[in-house]
Steps between C-alpha positions, in 0.01 A plus 500: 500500500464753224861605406683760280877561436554845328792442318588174292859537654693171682350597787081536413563132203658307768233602817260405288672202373519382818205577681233361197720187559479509891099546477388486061109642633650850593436704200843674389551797229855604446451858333812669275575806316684319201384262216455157529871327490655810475752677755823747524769355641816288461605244699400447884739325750438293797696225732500150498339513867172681322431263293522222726239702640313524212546128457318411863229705439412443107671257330371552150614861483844423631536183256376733217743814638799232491459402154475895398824625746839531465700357802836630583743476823804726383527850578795663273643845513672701175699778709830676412581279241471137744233265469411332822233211547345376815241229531189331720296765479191399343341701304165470269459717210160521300335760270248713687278438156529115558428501853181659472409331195581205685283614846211602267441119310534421852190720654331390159519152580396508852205715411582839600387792305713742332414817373807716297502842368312624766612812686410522876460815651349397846387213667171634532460318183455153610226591796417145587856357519573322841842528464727780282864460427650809393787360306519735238850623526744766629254781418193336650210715453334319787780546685542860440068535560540408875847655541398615871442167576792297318742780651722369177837670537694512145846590469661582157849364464742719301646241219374479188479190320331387150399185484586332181565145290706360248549172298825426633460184782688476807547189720549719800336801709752762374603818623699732278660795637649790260663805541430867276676806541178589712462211725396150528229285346421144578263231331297238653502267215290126560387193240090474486422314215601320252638841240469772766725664765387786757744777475457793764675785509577718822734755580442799764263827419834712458693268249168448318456916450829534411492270209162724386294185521194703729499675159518181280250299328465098529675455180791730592463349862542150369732588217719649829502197636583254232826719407564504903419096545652401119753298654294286706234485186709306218318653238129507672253765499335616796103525509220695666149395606381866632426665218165571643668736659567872479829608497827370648466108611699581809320479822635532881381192720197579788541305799124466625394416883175501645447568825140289512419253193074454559242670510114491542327729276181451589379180300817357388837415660788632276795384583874611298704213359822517301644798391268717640568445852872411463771560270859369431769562320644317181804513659396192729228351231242452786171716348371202356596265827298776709215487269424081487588503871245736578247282338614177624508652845143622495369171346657322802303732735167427303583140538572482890227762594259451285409636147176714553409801528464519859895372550607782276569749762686221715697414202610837350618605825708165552610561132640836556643414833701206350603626153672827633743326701594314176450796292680727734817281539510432083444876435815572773735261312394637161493865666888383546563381177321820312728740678826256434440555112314865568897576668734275315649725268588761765588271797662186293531496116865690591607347815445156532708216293237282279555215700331725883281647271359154343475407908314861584255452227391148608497585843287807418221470618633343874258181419755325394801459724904390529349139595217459244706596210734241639151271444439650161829413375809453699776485218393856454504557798813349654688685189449850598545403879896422364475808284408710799736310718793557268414901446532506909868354484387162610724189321199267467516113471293257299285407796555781760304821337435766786097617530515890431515559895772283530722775261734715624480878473746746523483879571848752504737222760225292626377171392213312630454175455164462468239761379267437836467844798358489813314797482548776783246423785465674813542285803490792748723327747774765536627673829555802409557427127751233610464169351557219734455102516162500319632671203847234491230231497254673227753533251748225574193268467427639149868565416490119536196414343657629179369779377745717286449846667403550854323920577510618852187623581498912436743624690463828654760781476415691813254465829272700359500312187341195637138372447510310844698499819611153366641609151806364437762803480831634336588818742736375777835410534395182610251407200778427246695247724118300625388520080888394394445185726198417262662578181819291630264185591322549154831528289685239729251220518289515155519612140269772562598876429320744778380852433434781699196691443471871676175707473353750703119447639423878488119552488427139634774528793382496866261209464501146719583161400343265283335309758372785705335663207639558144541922418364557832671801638666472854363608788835566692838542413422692156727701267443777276453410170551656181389426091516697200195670602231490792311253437450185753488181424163390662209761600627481900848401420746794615564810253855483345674840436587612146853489443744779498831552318669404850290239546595385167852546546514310816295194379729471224840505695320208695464315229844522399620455860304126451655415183802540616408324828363198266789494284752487837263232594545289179187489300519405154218696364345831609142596461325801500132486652260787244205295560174408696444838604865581678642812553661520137213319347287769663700729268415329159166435538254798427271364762711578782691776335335784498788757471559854308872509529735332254458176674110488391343443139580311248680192523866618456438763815318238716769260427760762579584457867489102471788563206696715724492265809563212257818641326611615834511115580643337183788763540594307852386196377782277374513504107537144512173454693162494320216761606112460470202672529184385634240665320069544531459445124089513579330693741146361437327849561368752310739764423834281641777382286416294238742229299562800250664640802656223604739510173539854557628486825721184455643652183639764752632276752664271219712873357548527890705223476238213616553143443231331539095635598328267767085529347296499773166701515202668686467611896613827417131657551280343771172401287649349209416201309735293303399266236645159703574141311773257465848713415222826479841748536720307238374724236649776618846333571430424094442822356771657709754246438413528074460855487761655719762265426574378875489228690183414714395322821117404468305434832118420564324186537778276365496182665667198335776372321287569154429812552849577541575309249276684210606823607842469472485316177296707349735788566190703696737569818885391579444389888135421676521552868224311714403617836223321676620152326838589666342532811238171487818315393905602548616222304244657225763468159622096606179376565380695134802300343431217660117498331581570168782230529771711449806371713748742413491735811696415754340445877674598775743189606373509866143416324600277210380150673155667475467555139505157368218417713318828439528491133382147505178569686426763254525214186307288702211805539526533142471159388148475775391821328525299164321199601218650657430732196 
C-alpha cells in the first residue's frame, strides 16, 4: 500500500514505524509542518503498561525509549505546608523532542520517508495514497475539511494552564498547590531528562483574570509564576518553549471526540489518528498512550485481516469500532480527573485535611480504586485508613484498622456503626399502608445482614398520597404500632439504626404495582391527584390538579401528622422525599412547575413550599433526631434542574436545619436520559457535600465493598446506601467484609458457625483465581 501520515506526531512516526516493519514493500511518507529534529514541547508522560506495549510490538524503539526516559513510581503532594508521598505508580517521563527524534532515526532506519517543513492543507495532496492518516493534531485541517462527516464535537474547558520547564529535577510526579488572595493555583511538576523538569501551571479562568494575567505577557506570565512557585524552585528559573507564539502562553484545554474516525474521499481512505480524533487531559498523562495505541491497534488489524487495499474498509471499520471503547473509557477517567483539578480550589483546597485530599487526588480519576492503591502501595495506604479511622473516634490497634465503611458516623444523637444504607425501595406489599410480615422480614433480614442504616421504603402521609394501592403508609392509628414492631425488631436484634422516609407521590399517584405495569395508571379504585401544576406524568396517565393554598395547607399538616407518627413509632432518622418527580419534587423542578404565584420561578420560590413542609417537620421532629432530604440533584432533560441547582436547593434545606442530603437523581420528567456508569450519581453527593458544607448520602450504581470504600475515603459522600445489592443479597455488608478480609464486623450469633466456613470458601476462590491466571 501507498501510505501517508499528515503529521510527524507519536501517532503518524509510530503507524508508520510499525506498519513498514509489519510489511517493508508498502511505500510510507510521514509528512510534518516543522524542521527536521525540531519540535515544541516539554516532556510527555506515559505508564509502565504502554510501554510494555510498545515493547511487544517494536522492540528497538522501546529499548531505545528506555535508555532516553526517566522512570518514577512516587507520586508526592506539597499542600498546606505537608509533604505527602505515595508510591507504585509507574510513571515514564521523556522529552516530547527526544521521543520524536527518537521515532524519526527509527522510520529512517526501516526505510520510511520523511518529509519536514511541509505544511498540509488537504489531503487532496497525496492523490494516489492507499491509505491517509490524518494525525496532524488537535486542529486537524483534515479533520476540520470533512467536519460533516467526522461529526467532531470539541468542548473548551475553562482552566487555564501554561505549560512550562525548569532546571530544577524531581524524583517524583509532584503536585503543588498554593493559595493568593485571589484563589488557587496548582503545578504539575515531572523529571524528563537528565537537566529538565515540566512545570505546568493551572488555576481557574476567574483566579487567572483577577491576577491580570489575560492581560500579561509570557515574561510577566512566567515571571508570575516563579515569584508564586519560588518555594518549591530553590533558586531555579522557569522556561518557555512557545515563543512562537503571540501573546499570553496560557491556553484552556479542548477535549476532542469524533463521532466517526474514516472516511472515503473518493481515491483515498483517510482515517484520524491521535490527537485529532481524541484528546486527553494532562491531568491523567494519557495523550501520548492514546496516540501509540491507536497505531498499534490499527497495525494489529492490518496484520489479522490483511494489509491491502481491498481490507482497508474491513479494517478501518474494526479499528474505529475497537479503539472507542478504549478511547471512550480513558477519556471518562481523564474527563474525571480534568474536572477534579478544573474544581479543586472551590470544592477542596479549604475543606479537606491534606491527608483526604492526598487520597481524593489519587483516586481522581475513579481508575484507580480503595483496593488498587492498597496494590500500589499499602504502607500508604494502611496509614491514612488509621488516620481516617482515628478522625471517626475509632481507638485503632496495630493489626485491626477498620476499611472506611467499617467507620462510624455520627449525626446530632445518632451513631451508626457502619457508613452502609439500604436505600428506600418500594415493595408495594402494604394493606392499606400497613406494613405487615413481609416488611418484619425485609428489614430484619438486612438489619441483620449489617448494614448501618436501614430506609423504609417512601412512606406515604395520606391515601391520596400513595403511588399504589400497596404503598406502605403513615395515616392510621394503627400504622405507628405495625411500623414500631419493625423498628423494635431492627433496634432489638441488630446494630442497625432504621429510618423513616415519608413522601408524597403527587403527580405519579394512582398507578399499579410493579409487576402489573410500572407508572401505569389504575384502572379502578383511583384517587385524585394533585402536583405543583397540571402536568401528568405519562401522555395517558391521569391529569393531577394544581395545588391550592388549602391544598397546600392540608398536605403539609399531613406531613407533620407522620413525623410525629414516626417519631411515636421510634425511628432514628427522618427523611424527607423532594425527589424522582414527587409531589414536592414536582415543586422544584421547572419542568413540572409551571406556576405564576410565589411558589413558581426561580429556585428560592420553587423551593418554597418543600421549605415550609420541611420546617413544619423538624419543629416536631425530636432535636436529638437527625433529618434528611432526598434530593433529584439531575434531571437529565433539557430545561430541568441541573447540579448548579442541586447546591442551590440543598444550601436551603441545610439553613432549614437539614442534616444530611440523600443524592439521588433523574425520573422527574418522563423522557430523560441520564449519563449511567459505575457510582454515575456520586458526583453529585461530592459537590454538595464540599460546597454546601453538609453531610451526603451518595446512591447509583454502587455495588461492592470498593466502591464504598473509595467514596468514603475520599471524603466524596459520608454514607452510600445500596438498593438493588440489598435486595440480590440481605446479608450484603458481611459478605463485603468477609471478601476484602476484614473480620471486624460482627455476624449475627445465631449465624456465626457459618462464617468460618463461608470466609474460607472465599480464600479458597481466591487462591483458584490465582493459579489459573
Amino acid at each position: 500500500m501507498r501510505i501517508v501520515c499528515i503529521g510527524g506526531g507519536p501517532a503518524g512516526l509510530y503507524f508508520a514505524i510499525l506498519m513498514k516493519k509489519l510489511n517493508p514493500v508498502h511505500e510510507i511518507r510521514v509528512v510534518e509542518r516543522n524542521r527536521a529534529y525540531d519540535t515544541f514541547g516539554w516532556g510527555v508522560v506515559f505508564s509502565d503498561a504502554t510501554m510494555d506495549n510498545m515493547r511487544e510490538w517494536d522492540p528497538e524503539t522501546a529499548d531505545a525509549i528506555q535508555v532516553a526516559f526517566n522512570h518514577w513510581d512516587d507520586i508526592e503532594l506539597n499542600f498546606k505546608g505537608r509533604t505527602i508521598r505515595s508510591g507504585g505508580h509507574g510513571f515514564v517521563g521523556i522529552g516530547r523532542k527526544k521521543m520524536l527524534n527518537i521515532l524519526q532515526e527509527r522510520c529512517e532506519a526501516l526505510g520510511v520517508e520523511l518529509e519536514f517543513d511541509r505544511e498540509v492543507e488537504s489531503d487532496a495532496e497525496f492523490p494516489d495514497a492507499d491509505l491517509i492518516i490524518a494525525s496532524d493534531g488537535i486542529n486537524s485541517r483534515i479533520r476540520n475539511k470533512y467536519a460533516e462527516v467526522f461529526r467532531p464535537d470539541i468542548v473548551t474547558r475553562p482552566n487555564r494552564y501554561i505549560w512550562l520547564g525548569t532546571t530544577k529535577l524531581f524524583d517524583a510526579f509532584t503536585f503543588y498547590f498554593e493559595k493568593t488572595e485571589h484563589g488557587w493555583f496548582q503545578a504539575h511538576v515531572y523529571k524528563f531528562d537528565d537537566t529538565t523538569t515540566t512545570f505546568i501551571v493551572e488555576c481557574p479562568e476567574h483566579v487567572w483574570k483577577a491576577h491580570g494575567l489575560d492581560s500579561a505577557d509570557q515574561e510577566q506570565s512566567i515571571a508570575f509564576c516563579e515569584e508564586l512557585f519560588g518555594k518549591h524552585l530553590d533558586g531555579h528559573r522557569l522556561m518557555t518553549n512557545s515563543r512562537h507564539l503571540r501573546g499570553s502562553a496560557w491556553l484552556n484545554f479542548q477535549r476532542v471526540k469524533c463521532e466517526q474516525w474514516h472516511h472515503d474521499n473518493g481515491r483515498s481512505h483517510v482515517v484520524l489518528m491521535g490527537d485529532a480524533v481524541h484528546t486527553a487531559h494532562f491531568a491523567i498523562g494519557s495523550g501520548t498512550k492514546l496516540a501509540l495505541e491507536d497505531a498499534i491497534e490499527l497495525t494489529r488489524l492490518f496484520r489479522d485481516e490483511g494489509d491491502t487495499r481491498e481490507h482497508i474498509p474491513t479494517v478501518l471499520e474494526r479499528y474505529q469500532a475497537a479503539r472507542n471503547i478504549d478511547v471512550l473509557r480513558l477519556q471518562n477517567a481523564a474527563w474525571n480527573a480534568m474536572e477534579w483539578f478544573e474544581v479543586c480550589g472551590a470544592r477542596y483546597c479549604d475543606t479537606l485535611e491534606p491527608e483526604q485530599f492526598m487520597y481524593s487526588m489519587l483516586t481522581r480519576s475513579q481508575r484507580i480504586s480503595h483496593e488498587n492503591l492498597r496494590l500500589r502501595d499499602a504502607a500508604w495506604l494502611e496509614g491514612y485508613e488509621r488516620w481516617l479511622a482515628a478522625k471517626s473516634g475509632v481507638p485503632v490497634a496495630d493489626d485491626a484498622v477498620p476499611p472506611p465503611m467499617f467507620t462510624p458516623f455520627k449525626l446530632r444523637g445518632l451513631t451508626l456503626a457502619n457508613r452502609i444504607v439500604m436505600s428506600p425501595m418500594a415493595m408495594y406489599s402494604a394493606e392499606d399502608g400497613a406494613p405487615n410480615d413481609f416488611h418484619l422480614v425485609h428489614f430484619g433480614s438486612r438489619a441483620l445482614g449489617g448494614a448501618g442504616l436501614l430506609y423504609t421504603e417512601m412512606t406515604c402521609v395520606s391515601p391520596d398520597a400513595r403511588i399504589t394501592p400497596g404503598c406502605a403508609g403513615m395515616y392510621k392509628p394503627e400504622h405507628v404500632n405495625a411500623w414500631k414492631r419493625i423498628v423494635d425488631f431492627v433496634h432489638d436484634n441488630s446494630d442497625a439504626r432504621i429510618g423513616m422516609q415519608l413522601g408524597h407521590a403527587g403527580r405519579k399517584g394512582a398507578t399499579k404495582v410493579a409487576w402489573e405495569g410500572i407508572d401505569e395508571p389504575l384502572e379502578a379504585g383511583t384517587w385524585e391527584l394533585i402536583s405543583a401544576s397540571a402536568q401528568p406524568y405519562l401522555p395517558h396517565s391521569q391529569v393531577p390538579r394544581a395545588m391550592t393554598r388549602d391544598d397546600m395547607e392540608r398536605v403539609r399538616n399531613d406531613f407533620v401528622r407522620a413525623t410525629r407518627m414516626a417519631a411515636e413509632a421510634g425511628f432514628d432518622i427522618l427523611e424527607l422525599h423532594c425527589a424522582h418527580g414527587y409531589l414536592l419534587s414536582s415543586f422544584l423542578s421547572p419542568l413540572t412547575n409551571r406556576r405564576t404565584d410565589e411558589f413558581g420561578g426561580g429556585v428560592e420560590n420553587r423551593a418554597r413550599f418543600p421549605l415550609e413542609v420541611f420546617k413544619a417537620m423538624r419543629v416536631l421532629w425530636p432535636t436529638n433526631r437527625p433529618m434528611s432530604v432526598r434530593l433529584s440533584c439531575h434531571d437529565w432533560f433539557p430545561g430541568g434542574n441541573t447540579g448548579d441547582d442541586a447546591v442551590a436547593i440543598a444550601r436551603l434545606f441545610k439553613e432549614a436545619g437539614a442534616d444530611i442530603i440523600d443524592c439521588s437523581s433523574g425520573q422527574v420528567w418522563k423522557g430523560d436520559q441520564p449519563v449511567y456508569g459505575r457510582m454515575y450519581q456520586t458526583p453529585f453527593a461530592d459537590r454538595i457535600r464540599n460546597e454546601v458544607g453538609i453531610p451526603t448520602l451518595a446512591v447509583g450504581a454502587i455495588s461492592e465493598a470498593d466502591h464504598a470504600n473509595s467514596i468514603i475515603a475520599a471524603g466524596r459522600a459520608d454514607l452510600v446506601a445500596l438498593a438493588r445489592p440489598h435486595l440480590a443479597d440481605p446479608a450484603w455488608t458481611l459478605h463485603e467484609a468477609a471478601k476484602i478480609g476484614f473480620g471486624g464486623v460482627a455476624w449475627p450469633r445465631q449465624y456465626r458457625s457459618a462464617r468460618g466456613q463461608y470466609e474460607t470458601n472465599l480464600q479458597r476462590a481466591a487462591a483458584a483465581a490465582t493459579s489459573a491466571r
